[in-house]
N, C-alpha and C positions, 0 to 999 in steps of 0.2 A: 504494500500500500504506500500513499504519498507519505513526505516528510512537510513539516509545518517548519517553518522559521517566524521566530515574532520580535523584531526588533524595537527596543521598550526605549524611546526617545522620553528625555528629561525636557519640557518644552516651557520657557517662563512665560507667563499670559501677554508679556508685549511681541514673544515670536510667535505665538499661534498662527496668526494670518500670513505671515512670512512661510512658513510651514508649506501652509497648505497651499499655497502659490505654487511654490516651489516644485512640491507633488504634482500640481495640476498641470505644469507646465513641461513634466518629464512625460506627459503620458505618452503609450507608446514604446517606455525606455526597455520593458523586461516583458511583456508581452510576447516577442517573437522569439525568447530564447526557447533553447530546446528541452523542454522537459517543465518549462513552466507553466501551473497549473490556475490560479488565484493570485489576485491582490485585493486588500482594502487595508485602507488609510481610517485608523476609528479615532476617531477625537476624543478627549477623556468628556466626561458633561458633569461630574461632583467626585469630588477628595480625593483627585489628583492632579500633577501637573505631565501626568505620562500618555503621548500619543502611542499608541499599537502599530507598527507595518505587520501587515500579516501577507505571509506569502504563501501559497503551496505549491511544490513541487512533485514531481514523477519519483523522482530518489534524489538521495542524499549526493551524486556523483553530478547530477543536472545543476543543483544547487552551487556546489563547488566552481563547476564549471563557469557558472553565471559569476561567482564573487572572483574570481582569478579573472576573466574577460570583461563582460560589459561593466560591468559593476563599477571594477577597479580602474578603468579607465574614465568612467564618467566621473571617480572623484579625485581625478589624480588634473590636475590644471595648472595655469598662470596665476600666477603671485597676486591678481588683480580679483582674483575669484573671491565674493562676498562671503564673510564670516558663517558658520555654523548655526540656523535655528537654534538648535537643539544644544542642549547645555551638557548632555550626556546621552550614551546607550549603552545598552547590554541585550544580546543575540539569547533567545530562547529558541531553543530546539525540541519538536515535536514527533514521534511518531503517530500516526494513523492510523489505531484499532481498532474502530468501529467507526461506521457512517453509517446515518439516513440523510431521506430527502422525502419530501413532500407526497404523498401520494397520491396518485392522479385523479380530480373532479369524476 
C-alpha cells in the first residue's frame, strides 16, 4: 500500500497568507512525479500554529525519488530567493493499512 509523508510547518499568523500563496503558486510542482498519489495543504483553524503538507505516494522509493529530484531542486536557488514562511518543520512518515472511500449512491 501507499506511504503518507506529513510535513508539520511551524507557521506565525503574519506568514499564513505568505504560505498559502506560495503553495498556490507551485501548483502543478509534484503532481507529474512518478508514483505521486495526493496532496493537501490543511491550515490549522484553533490551538495551533502548524500547517499539514500531506502527500501520498505509490512507495516509499517514489517519494525518495521526488525529494532527491524535483523537490530538491525547486528549493535549492539565488541568494535573492525570499525568506522561509514557515518558522520550522518536521517530516512525519506514514504507512497505509487500511482505507475506505465513500460508497456508491
Amino acid at each position: 500500500m501507499s506511504v503518507v509523508k506529513i510535513n508539520v510547518l511551524t507557521v506565525p499568523a503574519e506568514q499564513r497568507e505568505t504560505l498559502e500563496k506560495r503553495f498556490a503558486s507551485r501548483a502543478g510542482a509534484v503532481e507529474g512525479s512518478d508514483g505521486f498519489e495526493w496532496f493537501e495543504l490543511l491550515r490549522p483553524v484553533e490551538g495551533t500554529d502548524n500547517y499539514l503538507v500531506y502527500t501520498r505516494w505509490r512507495d516509499e522509493e517514489s517519494f525518495q525519488a521526488w525529494m532527491e529530484g524535483p523537490m530538491k531542486a525547486a528549493h535549492q536557488g539565488s541568494s535573492d530567493r525570499p525568506k522561509p514562511a514557515a518558522s520550522g518543520s518536521t517530516l512525519w512518515s506514514f504507512e497505509v493499512v487500511q482505507q475506505a472511500k465513500p460508497k456508491s449512491a
